[in-house]
N, C-alpha and C positions, 0 to 999 in steps of 0.2 A: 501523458507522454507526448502525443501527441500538439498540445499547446505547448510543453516547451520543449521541442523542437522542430514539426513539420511547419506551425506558424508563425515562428520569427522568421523563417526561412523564407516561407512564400511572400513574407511582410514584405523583405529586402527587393524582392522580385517584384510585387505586384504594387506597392507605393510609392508614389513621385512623390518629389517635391516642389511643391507649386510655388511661386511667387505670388500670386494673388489666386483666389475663393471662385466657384462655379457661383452660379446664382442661386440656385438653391441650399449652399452650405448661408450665402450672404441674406437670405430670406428668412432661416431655422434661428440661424445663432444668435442674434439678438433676445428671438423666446429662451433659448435656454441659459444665455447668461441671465437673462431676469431673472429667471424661475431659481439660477443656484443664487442668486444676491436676495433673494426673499425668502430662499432656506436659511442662506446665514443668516441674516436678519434675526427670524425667528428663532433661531435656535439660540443668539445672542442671549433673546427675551428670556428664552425656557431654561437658560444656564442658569439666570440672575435666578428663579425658583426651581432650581434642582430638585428642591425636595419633594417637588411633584412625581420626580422618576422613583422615587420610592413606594409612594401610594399606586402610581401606575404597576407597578411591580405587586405590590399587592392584591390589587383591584384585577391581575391577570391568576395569579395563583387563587383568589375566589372562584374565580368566574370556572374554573380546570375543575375544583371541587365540585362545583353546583352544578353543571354540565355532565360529570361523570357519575354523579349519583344520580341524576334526571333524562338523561338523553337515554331512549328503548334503545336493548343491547340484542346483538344475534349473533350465531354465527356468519351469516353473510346473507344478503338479499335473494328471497327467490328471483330464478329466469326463469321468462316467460319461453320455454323450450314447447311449448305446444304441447304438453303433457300432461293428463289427468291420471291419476291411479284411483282406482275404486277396491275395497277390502270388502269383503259381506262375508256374513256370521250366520247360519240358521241354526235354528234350535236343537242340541244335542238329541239326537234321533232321527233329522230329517234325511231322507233317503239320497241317493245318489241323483234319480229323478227329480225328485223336490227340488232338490238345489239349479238342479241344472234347467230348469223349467223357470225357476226364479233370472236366473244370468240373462237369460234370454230374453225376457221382461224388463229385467236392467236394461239391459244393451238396448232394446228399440224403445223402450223410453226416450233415451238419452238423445238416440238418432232423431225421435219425431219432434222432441219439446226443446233440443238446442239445436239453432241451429250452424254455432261454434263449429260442434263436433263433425268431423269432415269424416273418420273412421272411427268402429269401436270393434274390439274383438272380448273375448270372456274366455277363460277356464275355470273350471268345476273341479274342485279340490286340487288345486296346483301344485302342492306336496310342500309348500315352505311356509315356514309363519309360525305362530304360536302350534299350531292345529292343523294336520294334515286328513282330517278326517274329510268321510264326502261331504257335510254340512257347510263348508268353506267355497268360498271363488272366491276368483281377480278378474278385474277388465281393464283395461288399458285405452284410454280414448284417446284419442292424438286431433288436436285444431285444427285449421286451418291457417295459413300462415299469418302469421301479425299484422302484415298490412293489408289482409284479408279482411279483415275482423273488426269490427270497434271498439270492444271489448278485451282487456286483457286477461292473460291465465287467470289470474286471482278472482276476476269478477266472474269469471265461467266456472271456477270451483266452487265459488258460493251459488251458482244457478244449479249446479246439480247437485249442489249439497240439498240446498229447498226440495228438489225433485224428489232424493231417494226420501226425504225422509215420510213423502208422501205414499211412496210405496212401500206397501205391505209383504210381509211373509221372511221379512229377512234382517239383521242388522247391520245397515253399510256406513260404511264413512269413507271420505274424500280425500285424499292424499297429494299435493304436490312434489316432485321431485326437488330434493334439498340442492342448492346447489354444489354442497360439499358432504358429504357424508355418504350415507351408506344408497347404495343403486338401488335396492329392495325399494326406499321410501320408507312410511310409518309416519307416526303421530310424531311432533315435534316434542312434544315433553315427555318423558318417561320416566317416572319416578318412583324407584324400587324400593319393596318396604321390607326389613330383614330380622329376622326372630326364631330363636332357636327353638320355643314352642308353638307346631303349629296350628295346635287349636286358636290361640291367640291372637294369631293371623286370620286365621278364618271367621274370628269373632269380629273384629274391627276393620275388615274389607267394605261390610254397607255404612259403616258409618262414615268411613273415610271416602266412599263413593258418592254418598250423600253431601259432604261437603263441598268436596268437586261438582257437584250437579247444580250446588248452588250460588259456586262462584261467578260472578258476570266473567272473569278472565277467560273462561274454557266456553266450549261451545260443543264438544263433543268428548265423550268419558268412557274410558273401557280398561278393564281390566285381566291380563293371562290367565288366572287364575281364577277360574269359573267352578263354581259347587252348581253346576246344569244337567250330568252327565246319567241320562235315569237307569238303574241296576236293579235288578232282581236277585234279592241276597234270600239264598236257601238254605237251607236249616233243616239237614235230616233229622228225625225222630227214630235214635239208633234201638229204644229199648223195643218201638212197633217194628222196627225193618226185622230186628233179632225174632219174634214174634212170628213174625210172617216167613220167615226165613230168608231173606232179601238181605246182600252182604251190602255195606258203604260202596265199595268198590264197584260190584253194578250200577249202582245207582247213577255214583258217579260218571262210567262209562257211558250208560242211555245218555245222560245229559250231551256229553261231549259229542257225540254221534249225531245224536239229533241235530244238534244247533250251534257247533262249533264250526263247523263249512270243511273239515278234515280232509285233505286231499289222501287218495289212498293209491291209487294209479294212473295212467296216460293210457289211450291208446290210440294208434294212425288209421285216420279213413280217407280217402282219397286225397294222399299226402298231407293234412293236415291232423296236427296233432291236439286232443282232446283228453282233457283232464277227467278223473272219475272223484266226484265229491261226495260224499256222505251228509246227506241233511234233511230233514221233512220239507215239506212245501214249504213255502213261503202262507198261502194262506191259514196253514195251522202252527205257525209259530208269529206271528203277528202282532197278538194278544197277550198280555202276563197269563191269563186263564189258559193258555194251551199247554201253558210249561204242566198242566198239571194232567193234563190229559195224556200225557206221557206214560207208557207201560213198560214193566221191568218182570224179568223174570224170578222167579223164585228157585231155592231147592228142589220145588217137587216141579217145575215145568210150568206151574200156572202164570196167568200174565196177572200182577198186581199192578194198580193205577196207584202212579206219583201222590196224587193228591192222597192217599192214606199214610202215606210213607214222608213226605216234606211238609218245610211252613216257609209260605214263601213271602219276604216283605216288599215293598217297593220304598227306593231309597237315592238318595241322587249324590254325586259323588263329583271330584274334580277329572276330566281327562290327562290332565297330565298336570307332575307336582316339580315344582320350580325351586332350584336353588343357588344364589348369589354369596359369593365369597364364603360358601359351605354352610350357608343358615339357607332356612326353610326361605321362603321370596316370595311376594308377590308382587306385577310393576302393573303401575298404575299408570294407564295411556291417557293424552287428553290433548286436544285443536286449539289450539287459539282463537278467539275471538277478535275480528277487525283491528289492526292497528295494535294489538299488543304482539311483545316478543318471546321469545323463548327466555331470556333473564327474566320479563313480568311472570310466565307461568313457572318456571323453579319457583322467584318469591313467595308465589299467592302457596305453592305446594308446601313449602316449609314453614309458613303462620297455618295450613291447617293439618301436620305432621304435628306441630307445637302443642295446638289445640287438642288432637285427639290421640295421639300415640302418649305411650309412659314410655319411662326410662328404660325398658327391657329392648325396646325395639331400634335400630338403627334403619339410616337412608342411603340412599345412593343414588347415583345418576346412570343413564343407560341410553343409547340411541344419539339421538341427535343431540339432546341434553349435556350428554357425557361430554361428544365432540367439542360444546360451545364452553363448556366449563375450562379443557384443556386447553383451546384453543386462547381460551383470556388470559389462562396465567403463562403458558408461554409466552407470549407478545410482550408481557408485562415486562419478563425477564428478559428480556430481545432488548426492550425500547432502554430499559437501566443500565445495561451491559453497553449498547448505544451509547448512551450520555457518558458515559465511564471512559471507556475507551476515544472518543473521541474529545476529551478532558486531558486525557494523559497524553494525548498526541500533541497535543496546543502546548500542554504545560513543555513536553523536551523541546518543541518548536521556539516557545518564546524564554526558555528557560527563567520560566516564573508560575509561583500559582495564579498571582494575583489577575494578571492579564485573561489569562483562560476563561478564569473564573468573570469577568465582565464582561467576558465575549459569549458563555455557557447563557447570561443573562436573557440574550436573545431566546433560548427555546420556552419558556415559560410566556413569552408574548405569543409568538407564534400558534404554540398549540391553544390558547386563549383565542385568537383568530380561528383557528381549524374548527371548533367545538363550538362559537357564534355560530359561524357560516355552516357546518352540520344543524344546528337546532332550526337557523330561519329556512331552509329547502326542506325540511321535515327527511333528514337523513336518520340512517341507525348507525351505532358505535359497534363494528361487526372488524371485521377480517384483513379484508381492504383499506378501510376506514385508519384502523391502528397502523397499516401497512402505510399510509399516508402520512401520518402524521412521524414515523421514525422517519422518514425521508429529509422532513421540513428538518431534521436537528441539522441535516449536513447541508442543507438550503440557506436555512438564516443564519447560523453561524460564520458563513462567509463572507455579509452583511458586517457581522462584528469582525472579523478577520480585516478588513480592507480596513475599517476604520483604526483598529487599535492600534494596528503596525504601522498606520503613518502616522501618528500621534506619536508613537515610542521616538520615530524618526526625526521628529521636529523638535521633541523635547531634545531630544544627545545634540540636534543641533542650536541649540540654545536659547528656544522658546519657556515660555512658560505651562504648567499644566493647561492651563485653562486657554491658554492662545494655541496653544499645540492642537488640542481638540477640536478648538472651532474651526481651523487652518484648516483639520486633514479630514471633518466633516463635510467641510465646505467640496475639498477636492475629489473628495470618494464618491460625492454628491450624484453625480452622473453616472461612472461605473454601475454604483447599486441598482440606479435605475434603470439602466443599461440590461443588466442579467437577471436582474428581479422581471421586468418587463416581456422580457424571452422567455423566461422558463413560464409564466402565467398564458402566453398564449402557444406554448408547445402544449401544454396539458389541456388549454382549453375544452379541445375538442372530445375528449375524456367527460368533462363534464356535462357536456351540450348529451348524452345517453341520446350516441350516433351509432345505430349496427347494431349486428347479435348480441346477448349479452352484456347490453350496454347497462342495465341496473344492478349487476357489481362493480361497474368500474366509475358510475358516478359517484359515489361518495368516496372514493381516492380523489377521485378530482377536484370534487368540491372541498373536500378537506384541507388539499394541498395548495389549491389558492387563496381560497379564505385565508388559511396560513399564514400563505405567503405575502399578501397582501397588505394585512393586518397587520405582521410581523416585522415587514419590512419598514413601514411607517414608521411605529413605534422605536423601532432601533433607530432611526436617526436622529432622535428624541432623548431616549432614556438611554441607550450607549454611554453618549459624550457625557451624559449626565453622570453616569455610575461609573465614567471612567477619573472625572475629577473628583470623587469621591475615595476610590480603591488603589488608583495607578501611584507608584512611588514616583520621587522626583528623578527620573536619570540622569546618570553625571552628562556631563558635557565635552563632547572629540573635540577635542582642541587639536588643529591641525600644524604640524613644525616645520623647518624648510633648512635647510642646511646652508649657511652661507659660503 
């Protein structure tokens, strides 16, 4: 809106018209008349083998292919937010102490052997996660500021990855904050395994663990669904209790009293209020052997011991049972190793899903997984609906397909530019990245817009195809350069990963000018070529005058 109206305006206001050149237009313009008399030149050259713009058209839709099936994909790059998350696991049984005795040992680890870490804090059983039980904590380390440090996040997560695994007593693993997904954090791959029987499940969790363990892709392997959980499964002996005269019911009862923690009352001592629990010590219920040492009474008043009355087994069980789209589930966690992404770890998961699941059992994604899955195939329909829609705007603009359609030409360079210049800065194909390159469709097209429409122009006025194009090649010559040249050093500094957050916004950048740059070349190449190839003859305005 703006350009056509506030800028023809201000044109009329702020443009003279000079009789003769300042010294610096009479210094420039020589360079750049050469520069457009050595584009037409060559473009003369590259008309007479046009049929090079075909193979170049080619040789761009490979490169799209081989690029998108090779270049590591994510949902977006981690930021270095000066943020570590730590997960620890103790062994089903470990005491509220245990644990928290452990954090603690965590925590000044970390402080005495990094010296990244600027603060750490810990909770012991923090109430969220897979497991809320006290065998669980989280620590939160936060760095010190980036230019503090020489060392980025990434290399501080791998130093105290090394570290915990050195310490004992617990199972941790190292977590960054995603830059888009869920605030909690977690493992980057989550891949859910789903079966309506679940012994099934429970049979093919080690093997499928073991595959994971042995993949070079992962570095760290964990699974929700854990058979760790140790139970004491009792077994009255109703015809002895009947015998002794000891009913189920008592039996039952002593257990519960004993060793269930049963709150039974409150009462207030010097305003503070105090629960009444029912339980044995701690030190005689400790042991599986104490359950048995437990006395119940009889019909006749005598105290008979548990141990003639039960059979007790010891037997391990899951804490808690999982289910995904209404089937039984179990999700299988796992880290990446150096330099691969979230699309490498799905692959490697579903060649060993391939391998070791049958037909009964289906997958799913979960987590950060899920996010990266949805996030690719809406972009996908974003950037189509993109080319679509702005196809059909061209085509009522030039009231033709043909013309569109050789101006559409341009985005297949382009993104062929975008996906070089990602692979040689060692980018990923992530969020950003795809946000970049829809951009380039309304970028380079504009490139074929200026050319095509003065080409139409030259032909109604009486040129021929092929002198029409070189004519309005010749003249767009500048413009292109002109806007193509601005928009690469407006983005630049996007790419230059200047400020917070700068490593999700370099690979838009670098996308969008490789792109651009690439793309732009290329179109004043293979344009004029595919446009003598596609463009119909247009009639000719023959202009009348009334005598």
């Amino acid at each position: 809106f703006v350009a056509l109206t506030l800028t023809p305006m201000l044109s009329t206001k702020l443009l003279k018209q000079r009789e003769t050149h300042n010294w610096f237009y009479n210094k420039t313009e020589p360079f750049f008349v050469a520069m457009n008399r050595t584009y037409k030149n060559s473009l003369a050259s590259f008309m007479n083998h046009r049929w090079l713009s075909l193979v170049i058209i080619a040789l761009a839709g490979g490169l799209i292919y081989l690029f998108m099936l090779t270049l590591p994909k994510e949902v977006a790059p981690l930021e270095d937010r000066s943020r570590v998350r730590l997960f620890a696991q103790a062994p089903e049984g470990a005491t509220f102490e245990y644990m928290d005795n452990y954090m603690d040992r965590l925590v000044q680890t970390m402080r005495d052997s990094v010296p990244e870490v600027g603060s750490a804090v810990s909770v012991t059983s923090p109430g969220f996660g897979a497991s809320s039980s006290v065998n669980s904590g989280f620590s939160f380390a936060i760095l010190t500021d980036p230019e503090d440090r020489e060392k980025s996040q990434d290399d501080v997560a791998n130093d105290i990855t090394a570290l915990v695994e050195e310490l004992s007593g617990a199972k941790t693993f190292v977590s960054q904050e995603q830059t888009i997904g869920s605030s909690r954090g977690g493992l980057p791959v989550q891949y859910v395994l789903q079966n309506q029987n679940f012994e099934k499940i429970k049979e093919v969790i080690p093997k499928f663990l073991e595959e994971v363990r042995n993949d070079p892709t992962f570095v760290y392997q964990d699974v929700d669904l854990k058979f760790n959980k140790p139970e004491l499964q009792v077994s009255i002996d109703r015809d002895r209790a009947q015998a002794l005269g000891v009913s189920v019911r008592d039996i039952a009862q002593t257990l519960q009293l004993s060793l269930s923690g049963q709150r039974f009352d409150f009462f207030i001592k010097d305003s503070k209020q105090y629960y009444v629990i029912g339980q044995v010590a701690r030190s005689d219920r400790d042991e599986p052997v104490d359950l048995k040492s437990l006395y119940v009474r009889n019909n006749q008043g005598r105290l008979i011991q548990l141990d003639n009355l039960v059979k007790v087994a010891e037997q391990s069980s899951p804490p808690q049972l999982y289910r995904f789209n209404r089937y039984s589930s179990a999700t299988i966690s796992a880290s990446l190793a150096p330099g691969k992404t979230i699309a490498d770890g799905i692959a490697a998961m579903d060649v060993i899903a391939a391998k070791v699941l049958d037909d009964t059992f289906s997958t799913a994604l979960s987590g950060p997984s899920r996010d990266y899955a949805e996030s690719s195939s809406s972009l996908l329909f974003i950037f189509l609906f993109a080319l679509v829609l702005v196809y059909l705007v061209l085509a009522a603009q030039f009231e033709s397909f043909r013309d569109p359609f050789t101006i559409m030409l341009t985005v297949p360079l382009a993104l062929a530019g975008a996906l070089i210049s990602m692979w040689y800065f060692n980018q990923t194909l992530n969020i950003f990245s795809q946000i970049g390159m829809i951009m380039l469709i309304g970028l380079v097209t504009k490139n074929g817009i200026l050319i095509v429409e003065f080409a139409n122009q030259r032909q109604i006025q009486g040129l021929s195809i092929k002198d029409a194009i070189l004519d309005a090649a010749a003249a767009r010559f500048r413009p292109i350069l002109m806007t193509s040249i601005s928009t690469v050093l407006g983005i630049l500094p996007i790419a230059l990963a200047l400020g917070a957050g700068a490593e999700s916004r370099t690979s838009m950048g670098i996308a969008v000018i490789g792109g651009l740059i690439i793309g732009s070349f290329l179109t004043l190449y293979v344009i004029p070529a595919m446009y003598s190839y596609l463009s119909p003859v247009k009639p000719i305005k023959i202009s009348s005058t009334k005598s």
